[in-house]
N, C-alpha and C positions, 0 to 999 in steps of 0.2 A: 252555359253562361247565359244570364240574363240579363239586357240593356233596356233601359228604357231613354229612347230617343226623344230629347225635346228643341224642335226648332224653335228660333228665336219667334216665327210666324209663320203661317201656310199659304200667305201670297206667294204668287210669283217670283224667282228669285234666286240666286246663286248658291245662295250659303244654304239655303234650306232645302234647295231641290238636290244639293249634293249628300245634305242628310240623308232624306228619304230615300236614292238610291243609294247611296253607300249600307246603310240597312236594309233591304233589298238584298244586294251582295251578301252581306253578311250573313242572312241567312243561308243562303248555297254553302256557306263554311259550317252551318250548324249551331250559328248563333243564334237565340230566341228573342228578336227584336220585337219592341213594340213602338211606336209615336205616340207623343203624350203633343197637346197644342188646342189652339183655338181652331174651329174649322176655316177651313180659304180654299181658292183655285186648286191646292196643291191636292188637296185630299184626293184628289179625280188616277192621280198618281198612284197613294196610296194603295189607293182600293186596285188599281190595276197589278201592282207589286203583291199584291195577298198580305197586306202588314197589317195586322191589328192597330185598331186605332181609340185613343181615350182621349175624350174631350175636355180639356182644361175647364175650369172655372174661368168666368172673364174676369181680368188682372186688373185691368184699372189701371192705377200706378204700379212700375215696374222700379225695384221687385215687391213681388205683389203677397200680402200674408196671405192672403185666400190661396194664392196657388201652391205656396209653400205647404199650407196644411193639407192639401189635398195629395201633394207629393210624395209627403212623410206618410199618409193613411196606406197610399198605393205600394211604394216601396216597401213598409212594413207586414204589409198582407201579399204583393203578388213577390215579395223575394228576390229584387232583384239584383242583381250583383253591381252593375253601373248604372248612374245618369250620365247620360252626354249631353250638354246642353252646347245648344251653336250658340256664340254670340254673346255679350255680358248679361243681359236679363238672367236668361235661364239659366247661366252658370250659378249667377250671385242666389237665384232661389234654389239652385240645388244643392249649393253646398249649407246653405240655411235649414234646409229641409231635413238631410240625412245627418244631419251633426249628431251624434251621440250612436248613431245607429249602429252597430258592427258589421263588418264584411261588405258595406255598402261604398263603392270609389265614385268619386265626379271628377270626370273628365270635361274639360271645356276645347271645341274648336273653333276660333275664331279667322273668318274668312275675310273681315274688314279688313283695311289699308293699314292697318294701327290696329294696337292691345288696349284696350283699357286699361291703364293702371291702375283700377281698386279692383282686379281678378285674384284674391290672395295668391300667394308667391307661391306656396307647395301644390297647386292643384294641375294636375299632368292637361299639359296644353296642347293642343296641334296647331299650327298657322298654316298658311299656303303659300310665302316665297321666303327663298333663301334671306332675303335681307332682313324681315320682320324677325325672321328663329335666330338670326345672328345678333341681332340688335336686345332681345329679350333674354337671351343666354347672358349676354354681356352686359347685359340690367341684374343678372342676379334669380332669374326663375332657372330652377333647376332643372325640370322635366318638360322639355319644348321637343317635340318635336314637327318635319316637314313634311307633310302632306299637300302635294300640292293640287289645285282643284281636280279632282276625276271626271271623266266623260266616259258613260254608259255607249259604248261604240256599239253594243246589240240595238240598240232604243235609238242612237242618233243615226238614222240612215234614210235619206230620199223616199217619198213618197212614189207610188204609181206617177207615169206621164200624167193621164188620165187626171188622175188629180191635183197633179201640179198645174196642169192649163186651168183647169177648175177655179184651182187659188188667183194667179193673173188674173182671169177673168173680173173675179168677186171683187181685187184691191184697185180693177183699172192700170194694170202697167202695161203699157203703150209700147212694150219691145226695144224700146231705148236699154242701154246697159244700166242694169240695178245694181243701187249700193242699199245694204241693209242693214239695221242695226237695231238689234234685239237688248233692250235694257230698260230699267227703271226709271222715269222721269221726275229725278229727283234733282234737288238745288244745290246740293252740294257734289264733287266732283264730276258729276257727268251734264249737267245741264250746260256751260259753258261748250264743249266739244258739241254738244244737239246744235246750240245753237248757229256755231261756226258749219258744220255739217250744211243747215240748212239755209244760211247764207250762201255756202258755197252753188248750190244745189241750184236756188234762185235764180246767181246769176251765172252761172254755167250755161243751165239747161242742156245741155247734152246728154244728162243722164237722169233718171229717177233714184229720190231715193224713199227708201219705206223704213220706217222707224215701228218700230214693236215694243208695245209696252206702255203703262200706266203710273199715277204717282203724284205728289203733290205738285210738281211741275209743270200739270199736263194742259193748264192755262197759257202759261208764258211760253209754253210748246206750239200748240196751237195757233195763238196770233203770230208766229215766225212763220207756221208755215203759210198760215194765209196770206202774209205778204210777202215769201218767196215765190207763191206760185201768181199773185196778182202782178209780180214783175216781171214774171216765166211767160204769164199771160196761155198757163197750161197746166195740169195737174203734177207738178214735179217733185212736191214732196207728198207722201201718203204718211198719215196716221192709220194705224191700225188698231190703237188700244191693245188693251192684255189681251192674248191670244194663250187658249189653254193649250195648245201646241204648236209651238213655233216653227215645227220641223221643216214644212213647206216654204215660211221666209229663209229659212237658212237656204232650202236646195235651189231656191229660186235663184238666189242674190249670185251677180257677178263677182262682186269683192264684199267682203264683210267688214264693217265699223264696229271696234266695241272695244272692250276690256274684261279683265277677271273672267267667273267661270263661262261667260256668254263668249268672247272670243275664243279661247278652250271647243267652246262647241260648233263654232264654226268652222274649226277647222277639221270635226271629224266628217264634213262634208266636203271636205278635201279644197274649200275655199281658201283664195288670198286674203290676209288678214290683214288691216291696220287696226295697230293697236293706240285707243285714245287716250287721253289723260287730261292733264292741266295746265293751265298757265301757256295756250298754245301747242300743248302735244300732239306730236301726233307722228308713228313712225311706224312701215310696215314691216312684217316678218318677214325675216332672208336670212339664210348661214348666218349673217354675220350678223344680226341683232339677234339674234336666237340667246347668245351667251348670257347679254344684258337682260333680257325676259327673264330666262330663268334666274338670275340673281334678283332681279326688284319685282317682277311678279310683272301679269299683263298691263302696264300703267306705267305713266312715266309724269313727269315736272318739266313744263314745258320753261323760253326764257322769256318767254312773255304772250299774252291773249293775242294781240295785235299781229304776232308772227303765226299764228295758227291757222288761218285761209290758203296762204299759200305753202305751209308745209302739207297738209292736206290735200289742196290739188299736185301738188309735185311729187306726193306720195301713191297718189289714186290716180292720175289721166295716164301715165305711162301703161298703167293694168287696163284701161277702158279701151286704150285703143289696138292693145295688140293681145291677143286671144295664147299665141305662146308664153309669154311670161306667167300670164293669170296660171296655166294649166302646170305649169314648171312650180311657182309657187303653191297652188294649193297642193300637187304632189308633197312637196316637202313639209307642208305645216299638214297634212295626215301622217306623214312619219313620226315629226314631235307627237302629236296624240295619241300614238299608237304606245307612245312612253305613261301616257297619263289614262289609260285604260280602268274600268272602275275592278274592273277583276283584281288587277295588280292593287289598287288601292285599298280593297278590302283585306287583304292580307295583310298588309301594313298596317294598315286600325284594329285587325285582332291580336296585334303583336303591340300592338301599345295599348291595348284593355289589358294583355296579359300582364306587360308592366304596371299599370297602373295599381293591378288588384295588391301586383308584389310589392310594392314601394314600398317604404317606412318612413314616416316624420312621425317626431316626438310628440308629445303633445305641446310642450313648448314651442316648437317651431309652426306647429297649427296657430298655436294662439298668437304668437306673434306675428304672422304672416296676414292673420283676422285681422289682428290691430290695426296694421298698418293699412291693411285694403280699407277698412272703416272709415280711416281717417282722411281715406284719398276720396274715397265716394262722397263724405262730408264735403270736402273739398271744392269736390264736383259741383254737387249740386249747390254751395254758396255761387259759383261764377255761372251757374246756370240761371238764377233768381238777378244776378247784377246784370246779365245779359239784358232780360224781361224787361228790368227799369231802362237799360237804358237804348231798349228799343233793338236790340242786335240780337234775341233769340233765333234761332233755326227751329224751322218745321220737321228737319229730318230727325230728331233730337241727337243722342249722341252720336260724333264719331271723331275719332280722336285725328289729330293731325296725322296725315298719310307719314309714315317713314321715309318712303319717299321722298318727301319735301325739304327731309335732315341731312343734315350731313352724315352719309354713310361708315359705321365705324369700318376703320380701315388696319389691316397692321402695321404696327408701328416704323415709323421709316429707320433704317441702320443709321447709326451715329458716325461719325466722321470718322476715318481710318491713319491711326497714328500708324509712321512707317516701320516703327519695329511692333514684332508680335511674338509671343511666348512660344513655348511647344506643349505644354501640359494640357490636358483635357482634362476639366473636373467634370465628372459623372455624378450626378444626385438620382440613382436608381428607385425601382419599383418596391426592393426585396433589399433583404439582408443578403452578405455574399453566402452563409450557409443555408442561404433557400435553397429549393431543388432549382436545379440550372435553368433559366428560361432568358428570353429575348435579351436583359441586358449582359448577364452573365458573357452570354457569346460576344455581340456586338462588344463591346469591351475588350473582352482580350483580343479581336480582329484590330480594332483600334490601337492595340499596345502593342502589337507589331509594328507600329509606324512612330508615335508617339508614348509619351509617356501617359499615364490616364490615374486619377487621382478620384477612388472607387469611394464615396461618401453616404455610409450607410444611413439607412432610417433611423430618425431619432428612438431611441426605445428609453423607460422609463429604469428608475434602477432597480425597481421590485424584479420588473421582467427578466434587464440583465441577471440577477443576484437569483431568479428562478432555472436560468437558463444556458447560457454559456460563461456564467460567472464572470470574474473581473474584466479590466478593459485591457486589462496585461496578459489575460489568455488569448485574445485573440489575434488572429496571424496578421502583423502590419503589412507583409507583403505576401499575398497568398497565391500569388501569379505572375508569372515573367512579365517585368511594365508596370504591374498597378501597384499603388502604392492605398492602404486602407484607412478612409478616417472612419472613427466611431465615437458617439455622441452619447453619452448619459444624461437624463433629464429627468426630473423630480416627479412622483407617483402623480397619474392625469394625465398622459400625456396626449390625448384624443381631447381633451378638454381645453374651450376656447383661452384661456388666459396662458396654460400650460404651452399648448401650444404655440403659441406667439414668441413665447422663451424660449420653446426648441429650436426653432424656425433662427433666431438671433444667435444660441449657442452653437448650430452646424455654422452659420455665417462663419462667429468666431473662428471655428476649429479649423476652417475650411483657410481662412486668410493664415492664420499661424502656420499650416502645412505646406503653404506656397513660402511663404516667408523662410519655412527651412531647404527650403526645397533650392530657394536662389531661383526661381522661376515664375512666367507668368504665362493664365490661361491663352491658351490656342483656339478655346471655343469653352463655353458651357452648356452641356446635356442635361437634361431633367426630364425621366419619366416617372417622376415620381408624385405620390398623392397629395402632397402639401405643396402651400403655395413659397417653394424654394426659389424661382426665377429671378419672385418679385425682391430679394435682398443681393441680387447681383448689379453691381452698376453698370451704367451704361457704356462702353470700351470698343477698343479694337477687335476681343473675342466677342463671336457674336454666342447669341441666346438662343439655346437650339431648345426647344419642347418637343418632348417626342409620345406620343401618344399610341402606347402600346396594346391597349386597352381604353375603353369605354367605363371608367371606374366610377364615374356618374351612376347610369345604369345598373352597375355591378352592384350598389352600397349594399341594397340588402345580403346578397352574399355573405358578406362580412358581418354584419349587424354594423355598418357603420351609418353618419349622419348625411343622407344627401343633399341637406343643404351643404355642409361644411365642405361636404368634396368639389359640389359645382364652384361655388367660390374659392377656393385654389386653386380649381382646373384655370378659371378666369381668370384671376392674377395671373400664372404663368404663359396664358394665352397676350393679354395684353402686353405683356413683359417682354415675348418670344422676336427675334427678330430671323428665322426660321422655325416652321410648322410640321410636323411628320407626323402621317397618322395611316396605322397598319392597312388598312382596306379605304376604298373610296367611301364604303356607307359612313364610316367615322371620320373621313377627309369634310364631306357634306355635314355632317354635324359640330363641326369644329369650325364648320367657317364663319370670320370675321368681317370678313371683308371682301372685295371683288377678287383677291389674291386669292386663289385654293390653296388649304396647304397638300404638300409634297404628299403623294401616296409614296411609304415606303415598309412595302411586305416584310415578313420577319425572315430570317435567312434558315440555315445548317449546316452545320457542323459534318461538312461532307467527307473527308477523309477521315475522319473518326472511324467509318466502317469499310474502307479499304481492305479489310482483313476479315469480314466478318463471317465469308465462309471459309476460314482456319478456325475458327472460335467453337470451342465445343458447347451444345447447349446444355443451360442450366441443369444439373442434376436435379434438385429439388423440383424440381416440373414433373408432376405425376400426372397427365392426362394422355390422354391415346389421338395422336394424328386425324386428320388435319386440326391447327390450333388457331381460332382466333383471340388477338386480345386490344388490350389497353396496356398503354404503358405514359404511364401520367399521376396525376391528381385528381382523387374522385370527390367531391364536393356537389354543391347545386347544379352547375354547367351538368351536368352528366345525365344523360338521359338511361335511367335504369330500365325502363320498358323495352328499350332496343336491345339492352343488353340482354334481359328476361327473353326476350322472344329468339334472341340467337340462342340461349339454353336450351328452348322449350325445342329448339329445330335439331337437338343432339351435333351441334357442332362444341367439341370442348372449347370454354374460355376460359383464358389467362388474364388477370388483374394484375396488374405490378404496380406501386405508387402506392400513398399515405395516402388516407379519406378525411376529411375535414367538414364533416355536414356543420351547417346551420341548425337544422333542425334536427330534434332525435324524430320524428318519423321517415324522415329519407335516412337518418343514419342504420334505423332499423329496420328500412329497405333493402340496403345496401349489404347487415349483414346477413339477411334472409336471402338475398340471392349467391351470397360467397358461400353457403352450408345447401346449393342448392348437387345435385350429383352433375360428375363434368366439370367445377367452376373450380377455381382456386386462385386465393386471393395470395398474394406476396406482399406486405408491408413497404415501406421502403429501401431501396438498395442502393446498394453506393454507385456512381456514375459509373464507376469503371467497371460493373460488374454489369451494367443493362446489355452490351452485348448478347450476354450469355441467354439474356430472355426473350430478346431481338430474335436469334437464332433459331427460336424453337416456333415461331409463327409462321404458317403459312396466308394470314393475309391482317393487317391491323386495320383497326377500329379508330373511329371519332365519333363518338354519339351523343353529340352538343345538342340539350334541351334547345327548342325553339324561343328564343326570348332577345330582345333587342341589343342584350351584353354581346351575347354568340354572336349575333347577325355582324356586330360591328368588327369581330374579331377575328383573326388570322390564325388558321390552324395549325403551331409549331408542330405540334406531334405527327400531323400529317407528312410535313417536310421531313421529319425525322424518318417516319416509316418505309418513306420513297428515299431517302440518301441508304436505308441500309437496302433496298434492294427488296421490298414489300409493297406489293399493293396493297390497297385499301379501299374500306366503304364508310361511309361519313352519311350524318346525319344531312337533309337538304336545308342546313343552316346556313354555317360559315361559307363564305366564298370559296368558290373549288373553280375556277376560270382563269387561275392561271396556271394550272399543272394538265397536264397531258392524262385526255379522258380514258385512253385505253388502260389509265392502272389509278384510277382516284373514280366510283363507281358511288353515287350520291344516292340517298333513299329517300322516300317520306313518310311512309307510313311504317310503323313494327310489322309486316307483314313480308313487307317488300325488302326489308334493311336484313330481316331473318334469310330472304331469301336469297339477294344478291351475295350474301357472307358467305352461304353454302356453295353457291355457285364461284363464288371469287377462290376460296379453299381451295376446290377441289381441280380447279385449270392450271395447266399448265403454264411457266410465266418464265422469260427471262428478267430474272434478275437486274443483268446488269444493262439491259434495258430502260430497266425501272429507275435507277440508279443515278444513267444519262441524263432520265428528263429531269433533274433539279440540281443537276450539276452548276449551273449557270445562280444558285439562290445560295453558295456557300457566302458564311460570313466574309471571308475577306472579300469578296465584291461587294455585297452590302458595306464594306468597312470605305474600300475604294470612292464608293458612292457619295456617300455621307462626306467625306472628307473633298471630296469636289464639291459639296454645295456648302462647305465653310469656304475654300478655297473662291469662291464665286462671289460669297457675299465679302468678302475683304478685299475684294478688286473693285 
């Protein structure tokens, strides 16, 4: 994979020095980074990281045609697979630049407080806090994801003594306790906190503080501090200007001032942090502001300028004067960072290159998405020109109002609770009930053990019906103890926006008629489903459960389906939801709306189903020779055929069981070249009652989930399944394995390693019903249990 890296600028600076080394890192994974940019300070980086570097054309006005055409020349001759551009300049000239180009993606990361709104809407974004990716989801961009700033902990570490006295020496600090603070001396969010800082400082004097850093501010910086120190009647605040390495003001400083990725990096030198902001912010890390960081990012909205001296000193004198607190605090804000490590983050940004290359938008949805950024940038720049005249321009030029400053979307509050309440559960599922059995199939019938559950399939069109299980009178109205089945016919299109809309109104229909014969009313409504169903439930007694089984965002390509269409249903039913459930935490964090997380709620099994399974003779038709590895699933994109390839290649026989459903005819005709390989054999699909028989004949099951952001988010049933029959297993190091017991769930990463844990998993001795134990505790009826206390919770 090829990147080409373009920061917004090579000064000094958070968002771009997180560039440079996140490419940096990325190369140790094998990626083939370059830096495209004007030369600055940062290049001194570059060249120490070993990163090739290409010098931009000077832009002039951004975005700039010069640099676009220099983009489009480089791109087309050095081959590169991505632009990543920081920040809206280089996003908006790289998605200018590669337009027409094939196999070239632009990804944009943006580190500011705020999005630009003319980023067109399909271009895969990262941001750095939870509330910005929550608030941009819930705007309608489909592909956000969270990165939040990374700290290179090999790079951020304590200089020699030696040259730490050095530094004191050079700035004159007097051994008074140092407050420091490493940032940009700019007029917009950060000069107000400089300034309170240096008032405080002034009239304190008890303490020195040193400020690092350059910027259009560095005038109105300056005469602050020369009348803090003419009233200190002492050197008590220090300018240092840009410092090409600030390491030594970090290790110096007793407590650190700052925000965004400059706090971040204070505290990988194990300093107390207060974190600054606006409008009077100002409030230090502890346990218990740690939650709030991490949801709005380092930076906060204060309730006013006037209150910001003394939250500051009340924040900062109790750290100056007592040496245990400081060392208790910066212990713990090295812990947080030891979370934001650039290793861990560079893995995350090759997993979202990965998605990016895979996404699909139509052309349509490019163009539309163009339009509208057009017409926002227009926009922009008319109230950029009214500014000019009317004398209120900023030097910083853009940045959009901090999120921060808004009102944070929240989920929505539950409606008043009438005192009678139904027993029916309507289910708006993933799947038709003749899919192969997965996450709702079960929950559901755990469910109609207690309740009754009203099973409401996905709309399908009538060509599809009339292709496939024919009329709506063949199909089983009640196909399970409890559920009772609606099904919906809807006119040929039904993925199609107008059609759609109809579907969406004719389940409503079908769904109110089936209660109405029923004499009953909902107990709760479920939705894991891909249309926006939630949003035609009114608002009631029963609440609105979403249940997020899957990352179906993510997923579209799989499917060939539209991911715009999916993210906007996901978000209707988000907004809609007045309970959240989402199978693993990675997808809890990408679903959140609000300061609320939603519910992590694992997928369950079906655990007495194999009560008996060594009674059960194994499948006849199994021709392979002991020990057996297999699959027993669905083999589509998720499926990583190389691991399977390389357990062939290691002569352990595998077993295939499950229907294949490629996207593509090249993985399909991967797929059938390794089932005609010797050893392998494949089984089509088999009826539930009959996988036993396949169950039986494995000594150790497989999950070899491609590495891609669908997987990561997702919960491996089949895992669960292989451990309730009494099978250990070896899984790809994708999906979450952290909650089953590591002695019989054995994770790999590489085809080398996966081939060889298999052999070795095969060939050991196992108790069973060991294996069996540890997921006893994940059968559906506790999950059913579960769930049904947190409807019970929200109607109290």
């Amino acid at each position: 994979m090829k990147v080409l890296v373009y920061p917004h600028d090579l000064g000094m600076g958070g968002s771009q020095t997180n560039a440079i080394e996140l490419a940096g890192e990325l190369v140790r994974l094998g990626v083939e980074c370059t830096v495209f940019g004007r030369p600055g300070t940062l290049n001194a980086r570059i060249e120490e990281l070993g990163l090739p570097f290409i010098e931009s054309v000077d832009p002039g006005r951004r975005p700039s045609l010069e640099v676009m055409r220099q983009l489009r020349d480089l791109v087309a001759k050095g081959g590169f697979d991505i632009v990543h551009g920081y920040e809206w300049p280089p996003t908006l000239e790289a998605v200018l630049a590669v337009r027409g180009l094939p196999g070239t993606a632009v990804v944009s990361t943006v580190m500011s407080m705020a999005v630009a709104p003319f980023i067109p809407s399909w271009v895969p974004l990262v941001v750095g806090t939870q509330q910005i990716a929550a608030t941009e989801k819930a705007g309608g961009r489909p592909r956000v994801e969270l990165l939040e700033p990374p700290v290179d902990l090999r790079h951020n570490v304590s200089p020699d003594p030696d040259a730490l006295q050095a530094f004191r020496r050079s700035w004159g600090l007097d051994g008074r306790p140092l407050v420091v603070c490493v940032t940009r001396l700019a007029a917009r969010l950060k000069l107000e906190g400089q300034l309170t800082a240096i008032e405080a400082a002034g009239g304190q004097q008890e303490f020195q503080l040193l400020i690092v850093g350059d910027g259009p501010a560095r005038a109105e910086v300056m005469r602050a501090a020369e009348r803090a120190n003419a009233t200190a009647g002492a050197r008590t605040v220090v300018l240092t200007g840009e410092l090409l390495d600030p390491r030594p003001a970090y290790a110096a400083a007793d407590v650190v001032m700052g925000m965004g990725g400059s706090a971040l990096r204070a505290l990988a030198f194990s300093k107390p942090l207060i974190v600054q902001g606006e409008n009077g912010y100002f409030e230090a890390l502890t346990p218990e502001t740690w939650p709030l960081f991490r949801w709005q990012g380092w930076y906060g909205v204060g309730d006013g300028s006037q209150s910001g001296r003394p939250r500051l000193l009340s924040a900062l004198l109790p750290l100056l004067h007592d040496a245990g607190p400081r060392a208790d605090r910066g212990r713990f804000g090295r812990e947080v960072v030891e979370g934001h490590s650039l290793a861990r983050a560079a893995e995350r940004q090759l997993e979202f290159y990965r998605a990016a290359l895979a996404a699909r938008f139509s052309p349509g949805e490019r163009t539309v998405g163009n339009v509208v950024a057009a017409g926002r940038f227009g926009a922009y720049h008319l109230r950029r020109r009214g500014s000019r005249l009317t004398g209120r321009h900023s030097v910083d030029g853009f940045n959009a109002v901090p999120v921060a400053r808004l009102a944070a979307p929240s989920p929505p509050r539950r409606a008043a609770v009438q005192a009678a309440g139904g027993t029916t559960i309507v289910y708006f599922p993933g799947v038709s009930w003749e899919a192969v059995p997965g996450t709702d199939h079960h929950l559901a019938a755990a469910l109609a053990q207690h309740h009754p559950v009203l099973w409401v399939d996905p709309p399908r069109s009538v060509l599809a019906r009339w292709r496939g299980s024919g009329s709506a009178e063949a199909l089983e109205r009640e196909p399970a103890p409890g559920i009772t089945r609606v099904t919906v016919t809807t006119p040929p299109g039904v993925t199609r926006p107008f059609v759609r809309s109809l579907a969406v109104a004719m389940v409503s229909h079908a769904v109110r008629r089936a209660l109405r014969q029923s004499g009953d009313t909902p107990l709760a409504w479920i939705c894991s489903a891909t249309g926006p169903l939630l949003g035609s439930v009114r608002p009631g007694p029963a609440p609105r459960v979403y249940f997020a089984t899957d990352d179906f965002v993510a997923g579209a390509p799989l499917w060939g389906m539209s991911t715009v269409a999916l993210h906007a249903a996901r978000e209707r039913n988000l907004a809609h939801a007045d309970i959240v459930l989402a199978v693993t935490p990675a997808l809890a964090d990408a679903l959140l709306r609000g300061e609320r997380p939603p519910v992590v709620f694992p997928n369950g099994c079906d655990f007495h189903r194999f009560d008996h399974l060594a009674d059960v003779l194994p499948a006849r038709q199994v021709a392979l020779s002991p020990p057996i590895a297999g699959v027993v699933g669905q083999f589509n994109e998720r499926t990583d055929l190389d691991m399977l390839t390389a357990v062939q290649e290691s002569l352990i026989s595998l077993l295939l069981v499950g229907p294949r459903h490629f996207a593509s005819p090249e993985a399909s005709e991967r797929f059938a070249q390794l089932t005609m390989r010797p050893g392998v054999q494949w089984v089509d699909r088999v009826p539930q009652d009959d996988l036993n028989c396949y169950l039986r004949c494995l000594a150790v099951g497989l999950t070899p989930y491609a590495d891609s952001v669908f997987n990561r988010r997702s919960f491996p049933l089949k895992t669960l399944e292989y451990l309730a029959a009494g099978i250990p297993v070896v899984c790809t190091d994708v999906a979450p394995v952290t909650d089953f017991d590591r002695r019989f769930v054995h994770a790999a990463r590489s085809r080398e390693e996966f081939a060889a844990v298999t052999a070795a998993t095969a060939s050991a001795p196992v108790d069973r019903e060991a294996v069996r134990r540890s997921v006893r505790a994940f059968d559906w009826t506790n999950r059913a249990d579960e769930l049904l206390a947190l409807i019970a919770g929200w109607r109290r």
